[in-house]
N, C-alpha and C positions, 0 to 999 in steps of 0.2 A: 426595183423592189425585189426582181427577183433572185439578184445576186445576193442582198440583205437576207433574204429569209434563207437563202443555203447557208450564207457565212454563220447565220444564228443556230441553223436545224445541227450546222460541225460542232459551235463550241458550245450546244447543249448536250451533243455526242459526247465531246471529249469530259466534260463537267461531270456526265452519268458515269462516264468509265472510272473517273478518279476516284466520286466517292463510293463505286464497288470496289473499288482495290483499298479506300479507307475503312467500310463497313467491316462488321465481324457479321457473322452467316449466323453465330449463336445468337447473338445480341439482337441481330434480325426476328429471326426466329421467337424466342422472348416476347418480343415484342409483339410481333403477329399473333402469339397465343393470351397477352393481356391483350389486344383488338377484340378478337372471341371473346374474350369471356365479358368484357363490355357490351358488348352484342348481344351477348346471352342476357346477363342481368336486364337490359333496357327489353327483351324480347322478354322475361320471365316478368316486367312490371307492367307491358302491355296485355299478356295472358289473364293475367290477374286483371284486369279492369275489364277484358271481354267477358271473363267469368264472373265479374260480378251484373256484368248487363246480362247475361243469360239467367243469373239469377233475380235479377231485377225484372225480367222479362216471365219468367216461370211464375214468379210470384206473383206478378200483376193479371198473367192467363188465369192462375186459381183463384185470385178474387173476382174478376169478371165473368168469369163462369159461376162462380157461389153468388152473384151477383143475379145473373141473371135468372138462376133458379130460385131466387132467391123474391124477386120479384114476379116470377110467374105463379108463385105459391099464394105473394098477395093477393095478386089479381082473383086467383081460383075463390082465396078465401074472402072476397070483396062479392062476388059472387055468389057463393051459397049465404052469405048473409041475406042479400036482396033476396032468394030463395024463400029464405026463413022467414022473412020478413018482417027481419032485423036493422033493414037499410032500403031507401029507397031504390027502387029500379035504377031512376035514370042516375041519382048518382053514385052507385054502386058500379054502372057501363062504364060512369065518366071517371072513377079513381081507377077499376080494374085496368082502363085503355091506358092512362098515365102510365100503370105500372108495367102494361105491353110495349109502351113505348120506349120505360124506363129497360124491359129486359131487352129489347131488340138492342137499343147503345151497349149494351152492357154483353152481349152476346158479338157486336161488331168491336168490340175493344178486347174480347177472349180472340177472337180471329186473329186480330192486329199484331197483340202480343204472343198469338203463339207462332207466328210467322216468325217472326225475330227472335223468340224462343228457340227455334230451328237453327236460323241463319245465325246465331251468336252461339250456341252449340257445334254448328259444324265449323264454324272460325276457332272455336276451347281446341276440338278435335285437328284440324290440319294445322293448329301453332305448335299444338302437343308433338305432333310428329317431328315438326321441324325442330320443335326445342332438343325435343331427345335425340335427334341426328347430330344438331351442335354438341349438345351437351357429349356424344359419343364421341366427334372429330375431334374437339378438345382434351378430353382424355388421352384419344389415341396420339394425339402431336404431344401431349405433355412425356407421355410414358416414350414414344420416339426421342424426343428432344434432350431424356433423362437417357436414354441408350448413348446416343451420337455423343454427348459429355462426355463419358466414359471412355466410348471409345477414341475422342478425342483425345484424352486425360495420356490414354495408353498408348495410342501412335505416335504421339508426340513425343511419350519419354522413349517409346524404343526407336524414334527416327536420330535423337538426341545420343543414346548409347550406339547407333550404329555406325552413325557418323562418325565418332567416338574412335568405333574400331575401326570402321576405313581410311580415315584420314592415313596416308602416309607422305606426308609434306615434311617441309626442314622442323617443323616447330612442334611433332609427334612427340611421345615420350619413346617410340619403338624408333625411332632416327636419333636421338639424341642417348640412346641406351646404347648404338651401333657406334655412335662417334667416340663414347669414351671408352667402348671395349680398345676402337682402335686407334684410341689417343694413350691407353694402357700399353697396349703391344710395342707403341712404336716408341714411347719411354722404356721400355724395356729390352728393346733392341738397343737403343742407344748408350745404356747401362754395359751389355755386354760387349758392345764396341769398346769403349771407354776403356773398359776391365783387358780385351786383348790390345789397346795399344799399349797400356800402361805395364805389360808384360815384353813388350815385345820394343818397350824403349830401354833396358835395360842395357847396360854396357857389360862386356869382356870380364871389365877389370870389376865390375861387380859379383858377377858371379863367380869369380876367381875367388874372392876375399872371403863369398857366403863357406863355398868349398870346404878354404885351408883353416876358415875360422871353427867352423865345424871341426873338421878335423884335429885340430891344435888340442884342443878342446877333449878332444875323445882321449886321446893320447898322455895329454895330461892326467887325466882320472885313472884311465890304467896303471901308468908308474905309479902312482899314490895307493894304490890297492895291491899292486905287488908287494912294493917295499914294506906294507903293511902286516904282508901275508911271511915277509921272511925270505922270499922268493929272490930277492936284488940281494948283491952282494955290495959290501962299503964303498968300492972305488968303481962300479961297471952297473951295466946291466947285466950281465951272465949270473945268475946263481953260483955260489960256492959248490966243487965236488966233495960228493960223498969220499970217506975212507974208504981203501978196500976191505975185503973181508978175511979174516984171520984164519 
């Protein structure tokens, strides 16, 4: 038995861990503060029924006390009638007693209810306290619980943006900005390779040809602008001499 109840005491362990790591602490929370206020209301409908027995009990002390003077007034006035000699003696002793005996009950039921008069008063008073204590704690957990949201709200998004900027793995946009600067550079080396082999496979006989082609070319245009100018003579390129001078 007593291997069972360890194997049980672990996977009640293990069972509480998981649903704290499932729990939200907000949602906890929440919750704990509708508990309160459950508490409170059911505490604010027992107040109210203690204060209506203290009122119940109040009321019933003033009529047993108006009661009982009430009956003492008889008696007196049962009395000076037999006095007067308005009423027999003897049964004027025998109503007056009635109504002493009637005030004496009515004097031990003013006692009765104002005991519990007392005691359902000081019950209004120490629930009072405790109500406005809950009623305080709850305020203070709502107004905390409305804090901690917020600041939840905001370390969440600046854990979210931090992250953001630490991250420097293959799949950053700051790694992938690095790879095509030097996925640029080195198509562009490659370009300029390209450009000096494509110079430098050049033949002899090619640049021989650029050369005289050029050339041929310049040469041609010249004669065309002499001979234009007057300058060539019909059979040569030498200019005609001048005559001498006379």
């Amino acid at each position: 038995m007593g291997i069972f109840n360890r194997l049980f005491s672990i996977g009640k362990a293990e069972a509480n861990s998981a649903i704290d790591k499932l729990e939200d602490p907000i949602k906890m929370t929440e919750q704990g503060i509708r508990d309160l206020k459950e508490d409170l209301n059911k505490s604010l409908q027992g107040l109210a029924e203690i204060k209506a027995l203290a009122i119940r009990a109040r009321n019933d002390n003033t009529k047993y006390s108006a009661d009982a003077k009430n009956y003492e007034g008889k008696a007196v006035a049962l009395l000076q009638k037999a006095q007067a000699g308005q009423l027999a003696p003897a049964e004027a002793d025998r109503l007056a007693g009635e109504m002493l005996r009637m005030k004496e009950k009515s004097e031990q039921e003013a006692q009765r209810t104002a005991k519990e008069m007392v005691m359902h008063e000081n019950s209004v008073n120490t629930m009072e306290q405790n109500i406005n204590k809950l009623k305080s704690k709850v305020s203070t957990y709502e107004n905390e619980l409305r804090t901690l949201k917020a600041r939840a709200k905001v370390s969440e998004a600046t854990a979210k943006i931090n992250k953001q900027l630490a991250q420097v793995d293959s799949s950053s946009t700051i790694n992938l900005l690095e790879r095509m600067k030097e996925k640029v550079a080195q198509t562009e080396a490659l370009a300029e390779s390209y450009g000096a082999i494509a110079l430098e496979s050049k033949t002899v006989d090619d640049e021989v040809e650029t050369v005289l082609g050029a050339g041929a070319s310049a040469s041609e245009s010249l004669l065309a602008l002499k001979q234009k100018m007057g300058l060539l003579g019909t059979g040569g390129d030498t200019p005609p001499t001048p005559p001498p001078a006379a």
